[in-house]
C-alpha positions in Angstrom: 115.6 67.2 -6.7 113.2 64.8 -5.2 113.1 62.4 -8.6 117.2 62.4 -8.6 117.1 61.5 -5.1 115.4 58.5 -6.0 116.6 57.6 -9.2 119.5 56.4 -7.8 118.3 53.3 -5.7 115.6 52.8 -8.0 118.6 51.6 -11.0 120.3 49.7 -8.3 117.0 47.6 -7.2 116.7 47.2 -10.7 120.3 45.9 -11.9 120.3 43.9 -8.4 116.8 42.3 -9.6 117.9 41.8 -13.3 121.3 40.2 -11.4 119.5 37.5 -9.3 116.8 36.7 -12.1 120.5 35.7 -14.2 122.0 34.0 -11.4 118.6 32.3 -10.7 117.7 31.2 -14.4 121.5 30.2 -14.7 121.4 27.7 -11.6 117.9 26.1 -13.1 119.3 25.3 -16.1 121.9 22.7 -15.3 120.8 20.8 -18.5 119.2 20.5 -21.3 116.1 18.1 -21.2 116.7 14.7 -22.8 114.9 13.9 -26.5 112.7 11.5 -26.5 114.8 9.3 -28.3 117.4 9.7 -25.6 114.6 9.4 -23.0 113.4 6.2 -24.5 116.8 4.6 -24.7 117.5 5.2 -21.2 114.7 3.9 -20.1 114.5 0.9 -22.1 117.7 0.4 -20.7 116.7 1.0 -16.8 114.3 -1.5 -17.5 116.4 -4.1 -19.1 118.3 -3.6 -15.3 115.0 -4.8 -13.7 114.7 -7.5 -15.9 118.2 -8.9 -15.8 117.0 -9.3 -12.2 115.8 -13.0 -12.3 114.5 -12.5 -8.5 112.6 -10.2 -9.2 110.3 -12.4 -12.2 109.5 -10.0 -14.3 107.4 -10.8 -17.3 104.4 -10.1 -19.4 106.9 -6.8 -20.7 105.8 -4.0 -23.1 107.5 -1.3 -24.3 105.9 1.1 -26.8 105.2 4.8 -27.4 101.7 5.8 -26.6 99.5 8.8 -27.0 97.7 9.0 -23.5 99.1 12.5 -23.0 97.4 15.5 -24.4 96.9 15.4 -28.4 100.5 16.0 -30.3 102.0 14.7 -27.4 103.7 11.6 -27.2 105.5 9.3 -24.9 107.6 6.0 -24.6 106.8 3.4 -22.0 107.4 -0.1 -20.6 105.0 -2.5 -18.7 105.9 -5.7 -16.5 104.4 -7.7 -14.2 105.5 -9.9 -11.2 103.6 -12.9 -9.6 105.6 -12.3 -6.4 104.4 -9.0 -4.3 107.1 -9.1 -2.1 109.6 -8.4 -5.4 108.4 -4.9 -4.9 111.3 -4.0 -2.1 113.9 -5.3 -4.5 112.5 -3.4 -7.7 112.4 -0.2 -4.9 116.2 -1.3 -4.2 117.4 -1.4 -8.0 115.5 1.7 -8.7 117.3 3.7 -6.1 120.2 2.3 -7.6 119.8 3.6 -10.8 119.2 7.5 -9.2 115.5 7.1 -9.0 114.0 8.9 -6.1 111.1 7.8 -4.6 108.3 11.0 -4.8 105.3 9.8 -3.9 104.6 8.1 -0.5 102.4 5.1 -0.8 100.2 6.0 1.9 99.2 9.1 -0.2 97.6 6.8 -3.0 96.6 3.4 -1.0 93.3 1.8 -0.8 92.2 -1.5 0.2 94.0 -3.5 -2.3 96.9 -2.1 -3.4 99.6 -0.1 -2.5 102.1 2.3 -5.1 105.3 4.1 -5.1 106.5 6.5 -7.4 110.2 6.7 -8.3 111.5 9.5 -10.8 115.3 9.9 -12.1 115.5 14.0 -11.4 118.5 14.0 -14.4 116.7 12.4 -16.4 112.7 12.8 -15.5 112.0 9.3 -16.6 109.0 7.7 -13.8 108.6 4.4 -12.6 105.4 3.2 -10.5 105.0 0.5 -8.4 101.9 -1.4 -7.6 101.0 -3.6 -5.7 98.2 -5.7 -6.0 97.1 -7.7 -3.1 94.4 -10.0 -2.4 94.1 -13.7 -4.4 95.9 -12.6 -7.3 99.1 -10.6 -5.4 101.4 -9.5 -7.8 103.4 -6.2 -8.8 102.8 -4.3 -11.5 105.8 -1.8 -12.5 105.0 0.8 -15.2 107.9 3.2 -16.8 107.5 6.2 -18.5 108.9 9.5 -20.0 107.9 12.7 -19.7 105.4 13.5 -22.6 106.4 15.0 -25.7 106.0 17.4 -28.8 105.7 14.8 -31.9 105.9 18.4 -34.1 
């Protein structure tokens, strides 16, 4: 009698559980994660955006794939440079624009000569980040990347 008495709230807890893990693993799931081939594109073309920007003087640019994440792991990525440091408020400005949010306070990774900002596109989870280099040779540095991934 005991065991029946129980039995009862016991299958409810567990369809209830079973309910919220659906509901929970459905609202996650909003979208597929881009391929990087998709991810590249985009971000070659949120970087041509920054470029475009001629107040911004962007240069020294490089865009490959590289292998710095763990081994059979790949990612694409673009480098540029600017010989203003104060360029770094309008590259924060443009990025914003695009949907990047900035993640990473500057004050968390600052030392005596430069200061950074990470910016990452959640839809997307492409990253850009912002340094800035002070001292005699003050310029920014802005790095994108992807995410890393499988090269199977």
């Amino acid at each position: 009698m005991r065991a029946r008495r129980h039995a009862l709230p016991a299958v409810l807890l567990s369809v209830a559980a079973m309910t919220g893990v659906t509901v929970t693993t459905a609202c996650m799931s909003t979208a597929e994660p881009p391929t990087l081939e998709e991810a590249a594109r985009q971000l070659d073309a949120d970087a041509g955006e920054l470029l475009k920007a001629t107040e911004l003087h962007l240069s020294a640019v490089a865009r490959t794939d590289d292998d710095t994440c763990v081994p059979g792991q790949l990612r694409h990525f673009f480098q540029a440079e600017s010989d203003l440091a104060e360029a770094s408020d309008g590259l924060l400005e443009r990025l914003r624009a695009l949907g990047y949010d900035k993640v990473v306070d500057d004050h968390d990774l600052r030392d005596e000569e430069q200061d950074v900002a990470v910016l990452r596109n959640p839809q997307n989870r492409l990253e850009f980040e912002l340094t800035v280099l002070s001292g005699e040779d003050a310029r920014v540095r802005v790095v994108g990347k992807t995410t890393c991934y499988a090269t199977e």
